[in-house]
N, C-alpha and C positions, 0 to 999 in steps of 0.2 A: 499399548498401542498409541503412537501419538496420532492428534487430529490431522496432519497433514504427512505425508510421508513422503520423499521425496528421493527417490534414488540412481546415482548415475546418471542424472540428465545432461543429455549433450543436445548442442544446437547449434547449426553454424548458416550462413547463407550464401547460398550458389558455390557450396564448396568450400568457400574458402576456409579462413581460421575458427575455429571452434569459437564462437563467444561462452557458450559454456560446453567446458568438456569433462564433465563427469563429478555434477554438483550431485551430493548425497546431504543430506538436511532434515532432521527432524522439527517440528512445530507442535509443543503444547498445548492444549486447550487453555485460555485466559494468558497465556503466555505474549509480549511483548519482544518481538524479533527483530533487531536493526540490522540490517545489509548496510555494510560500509566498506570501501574500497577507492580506487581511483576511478576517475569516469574508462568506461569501455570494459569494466571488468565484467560485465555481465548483471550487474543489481535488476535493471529494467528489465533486461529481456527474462530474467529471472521467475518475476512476477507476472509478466503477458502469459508466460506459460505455465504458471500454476492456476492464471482464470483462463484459459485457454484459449487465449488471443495468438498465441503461436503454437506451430503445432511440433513436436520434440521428434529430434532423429532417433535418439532410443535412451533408454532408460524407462522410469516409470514412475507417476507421481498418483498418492493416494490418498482420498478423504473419508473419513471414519472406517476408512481401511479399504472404501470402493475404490476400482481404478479409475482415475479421473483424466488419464491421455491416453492418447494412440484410437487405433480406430474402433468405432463404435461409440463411442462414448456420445451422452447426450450435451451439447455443450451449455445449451440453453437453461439444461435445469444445473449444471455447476455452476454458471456466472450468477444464478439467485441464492446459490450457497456461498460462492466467494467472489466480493465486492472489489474495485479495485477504482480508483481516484490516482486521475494525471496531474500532473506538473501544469499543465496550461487548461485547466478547467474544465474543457469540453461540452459546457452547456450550450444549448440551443438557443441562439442571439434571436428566433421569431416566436420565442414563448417566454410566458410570464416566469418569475421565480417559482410558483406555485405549481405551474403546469410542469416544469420541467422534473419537480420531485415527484410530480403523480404518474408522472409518463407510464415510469417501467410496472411500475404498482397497479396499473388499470390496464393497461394490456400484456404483461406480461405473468402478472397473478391474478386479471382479471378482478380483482377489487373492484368492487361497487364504487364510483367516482365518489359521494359525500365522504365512505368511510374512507379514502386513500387520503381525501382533503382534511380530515379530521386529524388522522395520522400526520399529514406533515407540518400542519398548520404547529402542531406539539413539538416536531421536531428542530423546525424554524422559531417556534420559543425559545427553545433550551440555548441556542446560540444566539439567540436576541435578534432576530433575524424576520420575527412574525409580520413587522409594521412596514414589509418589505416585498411582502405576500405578491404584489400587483404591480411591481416593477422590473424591465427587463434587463437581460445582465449586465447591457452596457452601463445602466445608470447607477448602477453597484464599485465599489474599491476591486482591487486585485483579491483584497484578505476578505471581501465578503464575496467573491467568488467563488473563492475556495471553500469556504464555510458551505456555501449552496450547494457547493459540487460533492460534499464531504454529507451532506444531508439528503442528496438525493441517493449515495451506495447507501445509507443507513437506512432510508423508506421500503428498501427492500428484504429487511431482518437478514441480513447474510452471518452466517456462521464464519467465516472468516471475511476482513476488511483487510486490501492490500492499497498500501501509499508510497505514490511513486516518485519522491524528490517532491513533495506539493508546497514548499515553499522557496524550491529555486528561483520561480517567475515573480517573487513578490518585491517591494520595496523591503527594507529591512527594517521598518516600523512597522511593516503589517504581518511580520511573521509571526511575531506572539499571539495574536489573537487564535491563529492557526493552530499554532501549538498548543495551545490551553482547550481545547475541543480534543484532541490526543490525549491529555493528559486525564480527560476526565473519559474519555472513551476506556482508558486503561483502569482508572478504579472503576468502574463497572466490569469492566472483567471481557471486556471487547477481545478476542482475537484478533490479532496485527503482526504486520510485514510490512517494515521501513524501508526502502531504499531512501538514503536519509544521507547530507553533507553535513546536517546542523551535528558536531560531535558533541558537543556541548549537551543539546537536548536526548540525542541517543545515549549518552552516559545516563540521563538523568532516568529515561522512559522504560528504557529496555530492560530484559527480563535477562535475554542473551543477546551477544552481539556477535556477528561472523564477518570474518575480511575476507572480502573476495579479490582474488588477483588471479587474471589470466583463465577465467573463465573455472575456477577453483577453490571450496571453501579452504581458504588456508591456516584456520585458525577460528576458532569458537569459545564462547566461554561467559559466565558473566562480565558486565561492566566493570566492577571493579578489578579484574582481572587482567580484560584488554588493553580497560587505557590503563591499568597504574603496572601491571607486569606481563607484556604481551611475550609469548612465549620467541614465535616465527621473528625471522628477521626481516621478512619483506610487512610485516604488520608495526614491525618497530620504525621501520625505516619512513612507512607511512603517516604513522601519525606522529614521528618527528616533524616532518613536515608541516603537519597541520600545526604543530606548536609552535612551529619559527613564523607562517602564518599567521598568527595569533587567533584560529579558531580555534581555541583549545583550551 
């Protein structure tokens, strides 16, 4: 059984086109999973709905084999099992660095405030980020935003971590720092789900990589598989692209 299970999800809004219409998808435990495709394929709203930020017209998506959509479901206690980090940071511009990682850790697991502050003060080490503890996000880079934003889903221990494009919004000098907090998320053995452009870095991270096109996983398989002999023609045609591009 994999950790995340994922079958037949379709989602579309107000009717219209299906953005996804009937993604089926497995997810390893410690496994590294890059979503890659063209923008509108469905990567994002992919991930809103496996932390269940949107709600699926049908299909069914499952965590250590519970059902985790459709009705009933608690949603509260699945976004403490699966973390999920935006493209545009989302921290709270009237709180400190510090307060924004203890947020969900003192009221949403009720953690005693020292031990949540103990916890992230450790985690804002590990990205060099500690002597930063007392400062608000504006007085922060783009790339130490996201480091902040990427520490505050991790304060929460989630079983699975979803990242959503988190270095589209940056300069392109601050995205390695970004990515180096990935790369060491992954030799720990972090559970991850990329919707990711850098093809570059998803060749390098990923465990498996899927092209999405049309709201459809079209194609799956290790990295060296995809980029150096993608099977599908609309996955060839894609990352030709990226090659004449020069992301690639």
């Amino acid at each position: 059984m994999a950790l995340v299970e994922i079958r037949d999800v379709r989602k579309s809004y107000g009717g219209l086109v299906p953005v996804l219409n009937g993604v089926t998808l497995d997810i390893e435990e410690h496994q590294v999973v890059c979503l890659i495709g063209p923008s509108g394929c469905g990567k994002s709203t992919l991930l809103r709905c496996i932390n269940g930020l949107e709600v699926i017209d049908s299909g069914e998506i499952r965590l250590h084999g519970d059902r985790v959509s459709g009705p009933g479901v608690d949603v509260d206690a699945l976004r403490r099992d699966v973390g999920i980090v935006f493209q545009s940071f989302n921290l709270f511009p009237h709180m400190s660095v510090l307060d924004n990682v203890i947020a969900a850790p003192t009221r949403v697991l009720k953690q005693p405030k020292a031990e949540a502050k103990d916890r992230a003060m450790e985690l804002l080490a590990r990205i060099r980020l500690d002597h930063k503890a007392t400062e608000f996000p504006d007085r922060l880079s783009g790339g130490q935003q996201q480091r902040v934003a990427i520490v505050r889903a991790l304060a929460m221990d989630p079983i699975v971590l979803l990242l959503d494009e988190i270095t589209s919004a940056l300069d392109p000098e601050l995205v390695s720092e970004v990515l180096d907090i990935v790369r060491d998320l992954r030799d720990e053995g972090m559970t991850m789900v990329l919707a990711t452009h850098e093809m570059g870095f998803a060749r390098e991270v990923s465990s498996k990589v899927c092209f999405l096109y049309g709201g459809v996983v079209h194609e799956e398989g290790p990295p060296s598989e995809i980029f150096s002999n993608p099977k599908d023609e609309r996955t060839r045609a894609f990352l030709q692209r990226i090659i004449e591009a020069g992301r690639l």
